[in-house]
MIZA-950893 format. One line per 3 residues: number of its first residue (from 1); for each residue y, x, z of C-alpha. Coordinates in Angstrom, 2 decimals. Each point is the difference from the previous one (the first is absolute). Example, Ala and Ser with C-alpha at 12.3 -4.5 7.8 and 13.67 -1.06 7.14 Angstrom:
<recs>
1) -4.50 12.30 7.80 ~ 3.44 1.37 -0.66;
</recs>
This chain:
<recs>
1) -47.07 -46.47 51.57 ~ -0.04 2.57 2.43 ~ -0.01 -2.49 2.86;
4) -3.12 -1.02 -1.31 ~ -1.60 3.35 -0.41 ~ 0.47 1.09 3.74;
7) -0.97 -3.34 0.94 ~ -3.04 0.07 -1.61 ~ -1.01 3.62 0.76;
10) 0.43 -1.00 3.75 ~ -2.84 -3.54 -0.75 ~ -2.33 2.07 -1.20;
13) 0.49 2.95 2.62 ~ -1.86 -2.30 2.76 ~ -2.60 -2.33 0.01;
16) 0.45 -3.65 -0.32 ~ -1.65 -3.07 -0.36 ~ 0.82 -3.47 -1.58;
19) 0.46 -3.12 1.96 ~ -0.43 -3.34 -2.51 ~ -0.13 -3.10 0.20;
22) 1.34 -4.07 -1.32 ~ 2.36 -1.78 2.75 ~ -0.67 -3.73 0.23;
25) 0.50 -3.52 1.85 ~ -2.34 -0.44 2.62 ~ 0.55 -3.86 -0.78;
28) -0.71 -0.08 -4.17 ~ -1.08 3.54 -1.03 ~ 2.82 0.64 -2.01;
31) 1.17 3.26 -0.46 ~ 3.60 0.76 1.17 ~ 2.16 1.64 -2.34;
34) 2.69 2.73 1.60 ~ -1.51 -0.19 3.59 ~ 0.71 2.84 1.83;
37) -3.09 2.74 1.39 ~ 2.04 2.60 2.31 ~ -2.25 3.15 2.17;
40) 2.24 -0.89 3.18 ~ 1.72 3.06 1.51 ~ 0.12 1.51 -3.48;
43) 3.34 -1.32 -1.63 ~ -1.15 1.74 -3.40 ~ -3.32 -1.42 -0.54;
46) -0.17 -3.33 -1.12 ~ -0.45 -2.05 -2.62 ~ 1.17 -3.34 -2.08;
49) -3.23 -2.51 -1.31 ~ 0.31 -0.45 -3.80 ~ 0.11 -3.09 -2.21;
52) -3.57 -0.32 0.99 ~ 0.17 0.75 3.26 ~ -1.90 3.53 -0.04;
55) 1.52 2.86 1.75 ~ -0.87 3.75 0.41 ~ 0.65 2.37 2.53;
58) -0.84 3.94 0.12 ~ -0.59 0.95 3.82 ~ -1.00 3.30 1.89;
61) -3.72 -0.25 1.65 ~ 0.95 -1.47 3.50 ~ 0.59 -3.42 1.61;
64) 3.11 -2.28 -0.43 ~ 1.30 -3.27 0.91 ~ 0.82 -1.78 -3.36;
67) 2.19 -2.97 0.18 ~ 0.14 -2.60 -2.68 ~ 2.97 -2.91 -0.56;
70) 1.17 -2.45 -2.63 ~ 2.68 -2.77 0.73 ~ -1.24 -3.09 1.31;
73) -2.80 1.72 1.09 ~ -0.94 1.67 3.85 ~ -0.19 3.89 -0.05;
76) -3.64 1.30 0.32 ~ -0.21 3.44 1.58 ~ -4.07 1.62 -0.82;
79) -0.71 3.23 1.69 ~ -1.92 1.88 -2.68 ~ -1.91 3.75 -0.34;
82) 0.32 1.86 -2.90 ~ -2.82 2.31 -0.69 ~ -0.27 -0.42 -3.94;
85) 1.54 -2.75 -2.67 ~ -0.44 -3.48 1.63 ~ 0.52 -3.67 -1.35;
88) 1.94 -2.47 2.13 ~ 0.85 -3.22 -0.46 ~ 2.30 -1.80 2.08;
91) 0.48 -3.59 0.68 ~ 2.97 -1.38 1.76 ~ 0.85 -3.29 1.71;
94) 2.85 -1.97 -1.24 ~ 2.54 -1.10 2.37 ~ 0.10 -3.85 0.64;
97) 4.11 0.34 1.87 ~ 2.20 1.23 -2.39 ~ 3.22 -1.35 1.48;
100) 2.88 0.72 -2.55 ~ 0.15 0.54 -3.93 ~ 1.03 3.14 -1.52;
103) -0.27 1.36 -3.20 ~ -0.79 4.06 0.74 ~ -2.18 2.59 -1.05;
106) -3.34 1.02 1.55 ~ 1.50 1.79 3.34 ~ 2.96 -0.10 1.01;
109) 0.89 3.48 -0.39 ~ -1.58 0.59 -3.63 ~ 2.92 -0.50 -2.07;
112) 1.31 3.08 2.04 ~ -3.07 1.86 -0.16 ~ -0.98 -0.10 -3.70;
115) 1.20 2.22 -2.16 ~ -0.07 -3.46 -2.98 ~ 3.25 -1.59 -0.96;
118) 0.85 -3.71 -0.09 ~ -3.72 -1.31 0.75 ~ -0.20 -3.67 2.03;
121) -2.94 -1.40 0.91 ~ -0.01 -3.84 0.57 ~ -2.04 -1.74 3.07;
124) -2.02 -2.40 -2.03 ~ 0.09 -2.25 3.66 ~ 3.14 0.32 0.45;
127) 0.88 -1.23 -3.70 ~ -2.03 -3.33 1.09 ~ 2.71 -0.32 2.87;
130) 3.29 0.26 -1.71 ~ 1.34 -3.57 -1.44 ~ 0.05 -0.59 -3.23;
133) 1.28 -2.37 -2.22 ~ -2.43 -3.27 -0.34 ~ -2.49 1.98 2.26;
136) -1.07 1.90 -2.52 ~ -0.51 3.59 1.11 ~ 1.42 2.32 -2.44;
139) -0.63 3.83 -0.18 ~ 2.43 0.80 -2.74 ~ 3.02 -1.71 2.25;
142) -1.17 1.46 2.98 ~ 0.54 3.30 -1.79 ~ 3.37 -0.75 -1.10;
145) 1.24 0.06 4.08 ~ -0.73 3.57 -0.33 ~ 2.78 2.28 -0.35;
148) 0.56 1.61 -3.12 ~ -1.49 -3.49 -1.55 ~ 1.97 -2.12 -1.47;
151) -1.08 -3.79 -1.70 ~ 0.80 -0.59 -3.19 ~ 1.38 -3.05 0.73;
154) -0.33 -3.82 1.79 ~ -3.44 -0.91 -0.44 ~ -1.24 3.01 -1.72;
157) -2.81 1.88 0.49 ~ 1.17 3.35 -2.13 ~ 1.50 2.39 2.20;
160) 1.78 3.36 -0.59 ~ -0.78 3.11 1.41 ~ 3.27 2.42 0.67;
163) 1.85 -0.86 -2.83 ~ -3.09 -0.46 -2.67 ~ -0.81 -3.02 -1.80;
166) -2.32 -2.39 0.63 ~ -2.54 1.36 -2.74 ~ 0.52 3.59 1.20;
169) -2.45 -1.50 3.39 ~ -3.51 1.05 -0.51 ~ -2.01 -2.98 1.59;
172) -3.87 0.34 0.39 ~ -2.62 -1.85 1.37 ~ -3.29 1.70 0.57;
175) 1.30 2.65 -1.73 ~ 0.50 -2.94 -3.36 ~ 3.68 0.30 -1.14;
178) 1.74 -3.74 0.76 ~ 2.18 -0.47 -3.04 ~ 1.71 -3.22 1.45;
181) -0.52 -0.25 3.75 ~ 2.04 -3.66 0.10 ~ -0.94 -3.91 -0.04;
184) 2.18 -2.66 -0.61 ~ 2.34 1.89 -1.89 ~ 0.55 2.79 2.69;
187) 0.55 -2.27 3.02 ~ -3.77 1.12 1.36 ~ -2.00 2.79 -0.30;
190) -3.25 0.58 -1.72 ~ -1.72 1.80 3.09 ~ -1.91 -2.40 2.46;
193) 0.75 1.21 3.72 ~ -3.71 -1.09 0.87 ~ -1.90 2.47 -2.67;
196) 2.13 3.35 1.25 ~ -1.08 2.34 2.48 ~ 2.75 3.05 -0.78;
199) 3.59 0.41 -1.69 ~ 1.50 2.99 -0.81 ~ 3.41 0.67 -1.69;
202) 1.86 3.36 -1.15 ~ 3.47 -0.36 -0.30 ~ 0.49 3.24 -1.35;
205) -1.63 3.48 0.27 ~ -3.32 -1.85 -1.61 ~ -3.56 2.18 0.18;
208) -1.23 1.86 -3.03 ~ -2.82 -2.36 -0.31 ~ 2.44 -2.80 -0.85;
211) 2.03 -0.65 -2.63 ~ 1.37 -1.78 -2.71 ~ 2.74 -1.29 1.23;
214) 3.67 1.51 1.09 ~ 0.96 -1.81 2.78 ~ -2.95 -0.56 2.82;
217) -3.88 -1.26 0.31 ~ -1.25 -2.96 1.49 ~ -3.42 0.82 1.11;
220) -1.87 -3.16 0.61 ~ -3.83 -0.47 1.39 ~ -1.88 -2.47 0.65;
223) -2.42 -1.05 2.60 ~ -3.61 1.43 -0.45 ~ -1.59 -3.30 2.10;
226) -1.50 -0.50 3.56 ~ -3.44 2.67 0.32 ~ -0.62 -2.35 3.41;
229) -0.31 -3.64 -0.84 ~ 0.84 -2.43 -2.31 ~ 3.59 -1.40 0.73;
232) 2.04 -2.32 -1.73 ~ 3.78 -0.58 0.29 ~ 2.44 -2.55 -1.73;
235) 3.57 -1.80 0.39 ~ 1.89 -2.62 -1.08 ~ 3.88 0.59 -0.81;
238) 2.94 -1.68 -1.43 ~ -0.73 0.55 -3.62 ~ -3.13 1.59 -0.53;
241) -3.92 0.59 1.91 ~ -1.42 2.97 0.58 ~ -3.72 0.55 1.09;
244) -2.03 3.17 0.53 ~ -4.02 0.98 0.68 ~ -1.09 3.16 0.36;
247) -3.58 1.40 1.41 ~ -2.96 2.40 0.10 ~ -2.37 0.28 -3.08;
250) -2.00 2.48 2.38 ~ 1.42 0.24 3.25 ~ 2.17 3.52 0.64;
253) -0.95 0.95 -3.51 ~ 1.64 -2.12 -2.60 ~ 2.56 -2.97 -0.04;
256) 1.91 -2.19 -1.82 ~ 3.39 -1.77 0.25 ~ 1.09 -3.41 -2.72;
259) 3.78 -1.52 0.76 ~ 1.73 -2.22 -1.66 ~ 3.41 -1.60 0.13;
262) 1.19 -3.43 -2.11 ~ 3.67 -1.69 -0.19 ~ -0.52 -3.90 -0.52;
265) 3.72 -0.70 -0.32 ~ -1.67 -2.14 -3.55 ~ -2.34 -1.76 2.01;
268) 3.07 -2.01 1.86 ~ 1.63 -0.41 -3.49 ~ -2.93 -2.79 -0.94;
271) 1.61 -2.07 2.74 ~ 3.99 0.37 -1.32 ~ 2.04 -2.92 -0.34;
274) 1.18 1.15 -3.47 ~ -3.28 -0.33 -2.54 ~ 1.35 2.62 -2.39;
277) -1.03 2.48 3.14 ~ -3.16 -0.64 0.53 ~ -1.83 1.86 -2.53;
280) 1.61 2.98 0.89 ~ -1.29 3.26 0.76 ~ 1.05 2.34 2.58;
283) -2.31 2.43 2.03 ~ -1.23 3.37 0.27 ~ -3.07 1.45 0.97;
286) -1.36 3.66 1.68 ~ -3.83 0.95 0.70 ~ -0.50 3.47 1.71;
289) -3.84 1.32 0.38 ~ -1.56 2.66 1.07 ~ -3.29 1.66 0.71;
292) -1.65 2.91 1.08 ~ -3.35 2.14 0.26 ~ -0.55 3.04 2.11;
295) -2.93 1.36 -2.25 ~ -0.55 3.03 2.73 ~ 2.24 2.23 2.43;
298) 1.44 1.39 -2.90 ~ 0.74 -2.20 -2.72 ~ 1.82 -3.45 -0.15;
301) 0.71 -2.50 -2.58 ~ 2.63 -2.63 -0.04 ~ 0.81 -2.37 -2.69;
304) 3.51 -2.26 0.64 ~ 1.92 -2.61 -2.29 ~ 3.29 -2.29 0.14;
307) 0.67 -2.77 -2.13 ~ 3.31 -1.52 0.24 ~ 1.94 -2.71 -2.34;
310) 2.85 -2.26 -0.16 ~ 0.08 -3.00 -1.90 ~ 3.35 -2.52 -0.76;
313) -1.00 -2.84 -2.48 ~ 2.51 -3.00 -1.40 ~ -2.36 -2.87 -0.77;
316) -1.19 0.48 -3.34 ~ 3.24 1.43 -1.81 ~ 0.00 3.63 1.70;
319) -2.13 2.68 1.97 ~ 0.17 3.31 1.42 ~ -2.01 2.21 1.57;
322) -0.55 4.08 1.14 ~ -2.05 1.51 2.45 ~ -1.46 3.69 0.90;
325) -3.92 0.77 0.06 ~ -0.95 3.60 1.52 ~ -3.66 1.25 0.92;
328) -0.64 3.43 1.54 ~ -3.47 1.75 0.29 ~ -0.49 2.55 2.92;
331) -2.03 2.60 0.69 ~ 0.24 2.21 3.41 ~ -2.34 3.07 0.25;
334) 0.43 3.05 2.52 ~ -1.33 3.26 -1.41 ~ 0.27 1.17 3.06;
337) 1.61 0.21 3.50 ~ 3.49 0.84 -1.34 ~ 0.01 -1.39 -3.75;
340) 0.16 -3.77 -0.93 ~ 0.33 -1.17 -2.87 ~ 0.64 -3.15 -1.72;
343) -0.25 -1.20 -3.54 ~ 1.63 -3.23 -1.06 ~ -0.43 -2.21 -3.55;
346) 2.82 -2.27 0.17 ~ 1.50 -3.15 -2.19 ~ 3.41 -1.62 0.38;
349) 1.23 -2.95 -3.02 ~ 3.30 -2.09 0.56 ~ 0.58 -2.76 -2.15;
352) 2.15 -3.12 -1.30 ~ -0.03 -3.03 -1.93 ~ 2.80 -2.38 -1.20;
355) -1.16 -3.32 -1.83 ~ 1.57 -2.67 -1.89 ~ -2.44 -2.86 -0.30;
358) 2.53 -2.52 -1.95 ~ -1.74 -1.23 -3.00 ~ 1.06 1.64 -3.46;
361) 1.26 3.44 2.10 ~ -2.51 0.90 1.82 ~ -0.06 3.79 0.54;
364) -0.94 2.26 3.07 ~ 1.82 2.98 1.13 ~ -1.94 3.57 1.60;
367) -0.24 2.94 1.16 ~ -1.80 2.64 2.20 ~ -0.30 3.56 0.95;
370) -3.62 1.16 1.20 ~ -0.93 3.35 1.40 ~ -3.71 1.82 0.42;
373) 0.29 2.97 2.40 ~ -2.80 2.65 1.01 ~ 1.30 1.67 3.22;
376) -1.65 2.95 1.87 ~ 1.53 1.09 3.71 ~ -1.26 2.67 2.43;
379) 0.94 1.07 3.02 ~ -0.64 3.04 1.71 ~ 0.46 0.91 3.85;
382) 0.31 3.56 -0.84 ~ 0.68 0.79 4.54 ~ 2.67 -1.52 2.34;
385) 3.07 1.31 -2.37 ~ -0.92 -0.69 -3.45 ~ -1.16 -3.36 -1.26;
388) -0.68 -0.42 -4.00 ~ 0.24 -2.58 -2.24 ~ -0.55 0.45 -3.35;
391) -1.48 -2.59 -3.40 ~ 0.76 -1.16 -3.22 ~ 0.59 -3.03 -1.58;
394) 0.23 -1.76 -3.51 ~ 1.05 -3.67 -0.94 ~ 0.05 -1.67 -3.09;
397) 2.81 -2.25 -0.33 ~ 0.21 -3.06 -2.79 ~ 2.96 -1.98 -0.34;
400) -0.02 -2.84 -2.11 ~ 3.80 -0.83 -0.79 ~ -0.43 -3.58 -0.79;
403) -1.07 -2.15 -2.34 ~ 0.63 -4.16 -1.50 ~ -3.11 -1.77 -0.58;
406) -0.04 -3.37 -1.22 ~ -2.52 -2.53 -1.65 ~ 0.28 -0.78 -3.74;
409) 1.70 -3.28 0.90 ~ 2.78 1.81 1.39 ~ 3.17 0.88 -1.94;
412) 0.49 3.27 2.29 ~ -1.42 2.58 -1.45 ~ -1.93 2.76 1.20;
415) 1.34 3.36 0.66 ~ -1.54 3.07 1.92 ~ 1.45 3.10 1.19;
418) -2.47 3.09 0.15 ~ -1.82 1.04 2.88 ~ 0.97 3.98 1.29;
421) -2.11 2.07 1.61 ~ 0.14 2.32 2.24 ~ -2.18 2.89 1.85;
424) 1.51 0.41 3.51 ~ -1.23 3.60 1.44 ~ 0.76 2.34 3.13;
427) -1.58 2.26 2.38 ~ 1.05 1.24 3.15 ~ 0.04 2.33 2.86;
430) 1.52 -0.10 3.82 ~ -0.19 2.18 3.27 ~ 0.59 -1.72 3.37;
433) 1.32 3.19 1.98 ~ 0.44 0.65 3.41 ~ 2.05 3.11 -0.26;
436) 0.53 -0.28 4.47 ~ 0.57 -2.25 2.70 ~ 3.30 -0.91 -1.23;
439) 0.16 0.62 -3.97 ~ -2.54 -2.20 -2.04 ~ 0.09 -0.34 -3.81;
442) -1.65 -1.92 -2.91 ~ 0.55 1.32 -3.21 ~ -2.03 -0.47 -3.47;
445) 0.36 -0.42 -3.69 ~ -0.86 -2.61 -2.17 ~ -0.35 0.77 -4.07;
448) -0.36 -3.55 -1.93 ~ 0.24 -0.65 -4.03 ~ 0.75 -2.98 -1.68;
451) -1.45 -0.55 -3.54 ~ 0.73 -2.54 -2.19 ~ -3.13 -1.12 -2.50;
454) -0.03 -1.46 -3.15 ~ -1.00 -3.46 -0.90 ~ 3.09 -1.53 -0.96;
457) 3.42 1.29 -2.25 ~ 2.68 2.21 1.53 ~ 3.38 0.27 -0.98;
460) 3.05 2.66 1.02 ~ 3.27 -0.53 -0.27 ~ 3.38 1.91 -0.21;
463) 2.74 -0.16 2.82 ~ 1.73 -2.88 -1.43 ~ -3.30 -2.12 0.32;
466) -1.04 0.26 -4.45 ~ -3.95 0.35 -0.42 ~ -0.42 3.48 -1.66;
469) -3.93 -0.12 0.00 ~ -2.59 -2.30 0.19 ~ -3.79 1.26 0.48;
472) -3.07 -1.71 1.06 ~ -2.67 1.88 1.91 ~ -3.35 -0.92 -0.19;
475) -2.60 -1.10 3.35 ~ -0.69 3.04 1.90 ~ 3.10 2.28 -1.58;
478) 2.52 1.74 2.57 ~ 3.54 -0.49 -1.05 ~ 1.67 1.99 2.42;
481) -0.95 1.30 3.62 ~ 2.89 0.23 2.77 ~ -1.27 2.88 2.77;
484) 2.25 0.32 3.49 ~ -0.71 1.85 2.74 ~ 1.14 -1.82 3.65;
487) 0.15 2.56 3.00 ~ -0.07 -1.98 3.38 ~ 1.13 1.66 3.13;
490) 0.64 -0.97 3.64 ~ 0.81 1.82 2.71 ~ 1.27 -0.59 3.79;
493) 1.11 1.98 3.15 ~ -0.80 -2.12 3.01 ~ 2.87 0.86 2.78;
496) -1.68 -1.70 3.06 ~ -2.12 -2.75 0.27 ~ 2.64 -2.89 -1.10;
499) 1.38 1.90 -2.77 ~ -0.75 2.42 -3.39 ~ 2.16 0.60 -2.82;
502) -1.28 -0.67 -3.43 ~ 0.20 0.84 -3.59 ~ -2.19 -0.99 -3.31;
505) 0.40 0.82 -3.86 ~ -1.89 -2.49 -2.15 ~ 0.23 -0.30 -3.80;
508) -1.41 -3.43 -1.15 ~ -0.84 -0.92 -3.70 ~ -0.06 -3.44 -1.45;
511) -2.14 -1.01 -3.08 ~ -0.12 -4.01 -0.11 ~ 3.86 -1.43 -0.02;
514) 0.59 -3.63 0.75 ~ 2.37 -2.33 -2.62 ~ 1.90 -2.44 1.98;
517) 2.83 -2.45 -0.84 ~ 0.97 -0.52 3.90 ~ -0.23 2.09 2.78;
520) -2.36 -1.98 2.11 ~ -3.63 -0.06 -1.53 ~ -1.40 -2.23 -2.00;
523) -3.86 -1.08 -0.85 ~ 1.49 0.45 -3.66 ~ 1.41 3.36 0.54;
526) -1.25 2.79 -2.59 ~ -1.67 3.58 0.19 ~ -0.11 2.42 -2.47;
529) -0.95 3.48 -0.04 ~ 1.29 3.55 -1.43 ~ 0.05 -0.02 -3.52;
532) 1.71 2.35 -2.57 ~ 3.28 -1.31 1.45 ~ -0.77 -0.88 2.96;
535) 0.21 3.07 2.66 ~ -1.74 0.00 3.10 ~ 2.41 -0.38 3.18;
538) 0.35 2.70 2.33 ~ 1.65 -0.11 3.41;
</recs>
């Protein structure tokens, strides 16, 4: 604290002035997330482009030479004067010779230079160059060639993280939590390489604004669509087709972007020499869309969905089928040259079904766990040293166990386990800090509570598993509230250019624990949250 005391009596000792602005292709309009906007000749002043490509820099009065990159992308250097707070946007050229693949961060150097722990940020492009099997290009196997990533086995999509589990992986999309990210019972992922634009994964040392989860966060966005012209994009692979159209509503002011992806492995089943195949059923399915408005300089709205499901079917005697569905609703305003803010309504459902369709036993089998979150960020460029973030969230979790449904003609009979409920909520608070030339820390604290509501019966029980209460708690009722605080701090000592030593404290809690019977995942695998026995995790 008393680093940030002197370094805030010395910002407001002089005079300075805010240089804003959104960084974006030259070619589509869409904002570049994590490019980098450097005052050359001034190794202290610079600044990274957040997930909505908005940056903020506090400058002297006087004139500069500000030089803007992002990978894949030329450098543009602007020569600028600074006389009071200016807006700047940039647009950069993408490069058309990229000559090898590799997975790195945004400059070569940053991993050195930032003071935040076991961040990797994947080259969407170069993703689309690295074989894969069937030709289908994969993010989530991509991301197990990074070190500290390990698979979670042949043909699996789970992955784990430094030792955690494969449910310990917080996996969003748009900022929707992905509660199974696999097809085809793990051997493909659910994210379409086509509808991304950015991926961003914490292996450990996670922000305050996250969490969840123990292990690490895969931060997933998608493409916002071309602002130029209408362009449309599709392939044919091994097992499945992929096509994708994005465009301009209003040209430089809103877009959209609609892709889809389809197996038709069933379709070549009609043709099989065996007749018992043929009415089989094997596919799955994604859809990814995306649009947005620019309502003024100020204030932007973006509404984005996915829509994803597998489906395995024997004939008439047998079917099963799960799926995630996740919509997020976006606002972006600036209050002003140095705060944004952004304010997100978001919706996230997975869910399965098991049939039996032979006659006398019918009966289907199902379950689902859906999630309504309100989310409020801000960030604050506060001068060249200190850059705050700082929000709140609160999700609603429901979890519906399972449940046997069956028609009257059936001799299965029904049975249904009750729903839980949850109320998910946290708020937080971090300081980017550049203490010197060399010493750079990020430090914050995040404060969440768990509380579990009412609506269905809870029991406890003793240490040697007998009930010794039963209670039911009506809709709306609080049965018992779990509060944790989790500090978050980073900090790094950059020797010379090519190397800094590092070290980061993070404390992690974990609400939503995952029931599995193997240690690969499953589409039937089960989530339930804290309960009156249930304890949160903590790492």
């Amino acid at each position: 604290m008393f680093f940030c005391f002197i370094s805030l009596s010395f910002a407001f000792a002089q005079k300075n002035y805010t240089l804003s602005g959104v960084v974006k292709s030259n070619a589509t309009g869409e904002t570049l997330i994590g490019a980098s906007v450097k005052i050359v000749g001034a190794t202290q002043i610079g600044a990274s482009t957040n997930s909505y490509g908005f940056y903020s820099l506090n400058l002297p009065e006087g004139n500069y030479k500000v030089e803007v990159s992002y990978v894949g992308y030329t450098t543009l250097a602007k020569d600028l004067v600074i006389k009071a707070n200016a807006k700047q946007d940039f647009s950069l050229e993408e490069l058309n010779n990229l000559s090898e693949v590799v997975i790195t961060n945004v400059r070569r150097n940053e991993n050195v230079i930032k003071a935040q722990m076991g961040e990797e940020k994947l080259n969407v492009k170069d993703i689309q160059n690295i074989p894969v099997l069937f030709g289908e290009k994969d993010i989530l196997k991509t991301l197990q060639l990074l070190p500290g990533i390990k698979s979670a086995g042949e043909g699996n999509s789970g992955f784990y993280v430094r030792g955690g589990a494969t449910d310990q992986n917080l996996i969003l999309l748009d900022e929707a939590p992905v509660y199974n990210a696999s097809h085809l019972l793990g051997f493909f992922s659910t994210f379409n390489s086509d509808a991304i634009k950015d991926v961003t994964v914490y292996k450990g040392g996670m922000p305050a604004q996250y969490g969840g989860r123990l292990s690490s966060v895969l931060d997933v966005r998608m493409n916002d669509g071309n602002k130029k012209e209408t362009t449309f994009e599709g392939g044919i692979g091994l097992i499945s087709s992929r096509l994708k159209v994005e465009g301009p509503f209003v040209k430089d002011k809103s877009s959209f972007m609609v892709s889809g992806r389809r197996t038709y492995a069933d379709a070549f089943l009609a043709f099989a020499p065996d007749t018992s195949l043929r009415g089989n059923t094997l596919f799955f399915y994604d859809l990814n869309a995306k649009a947005n408005y620019q309502l003024d300089d100020k204030n932007t709205i973006y509404l984005s969905g996915y829509f994803g499901r597998d489906k395995l079917g024997l004939n008439n005697t047998f079917g099963f089928n799960w799926g995630n569905a996740t919509g997020t609703l976006r606002w972006n305003h600036l209050f002003s040259n140095k705060l944004f803010s952004n304010t997100s309504l978001i919706m996230s459902k997975y869910d399965y079904e098991i049939e039996n369709l032979l006659n006398g036993s019918e009966f289907k089998v199902s379950s689902s766990i859906k999630d309504f979150n309100f989310k409020q960020d801000f960030l604050y460029a506060l001068n060249n040293k200190h850059e705050l973030k700082f929000g709140f969230e609160a999700i609603h979790h429901t979890i519906a166990p399972g449940e046997i449904s069956s028609p009257s003609t059936s001799s299965v009979n029904e049975i249904k386990i009750e729903n839980r409920k949850g109320l998910e909520m946290a708020t937080y608070f971090s300081d980017e800090f550049d203490v010197s030339d060399r010493i750079k820390m990020v430090y914050g604290l995040r404060l969440s509570a768990f509380s579990v509501l009412g609506g269905s019966t809870y029991k406890t029980f003793d240490k040697d598993g007998f009930e010794t209460s039963s209670a039911f708690y009506g809709n709306g009722e609080f049965v018992k509230t779990y509060f944790n605080l989790e500090p978050r701090i980073s900090a790094s000592y950059q020797l010379d250019e090519d190397k800094s030593v590092k070290a980061s404290y993070t404390r992690n809690v974990q609400n939503l624990h995952l029931m599995s019977n193997s240690t690969a995942t499953t589409p039937t695998d089960l989530y339930i949250m804290n309960s009156l026995n249930t304890k949160p995790e903590l790492a």
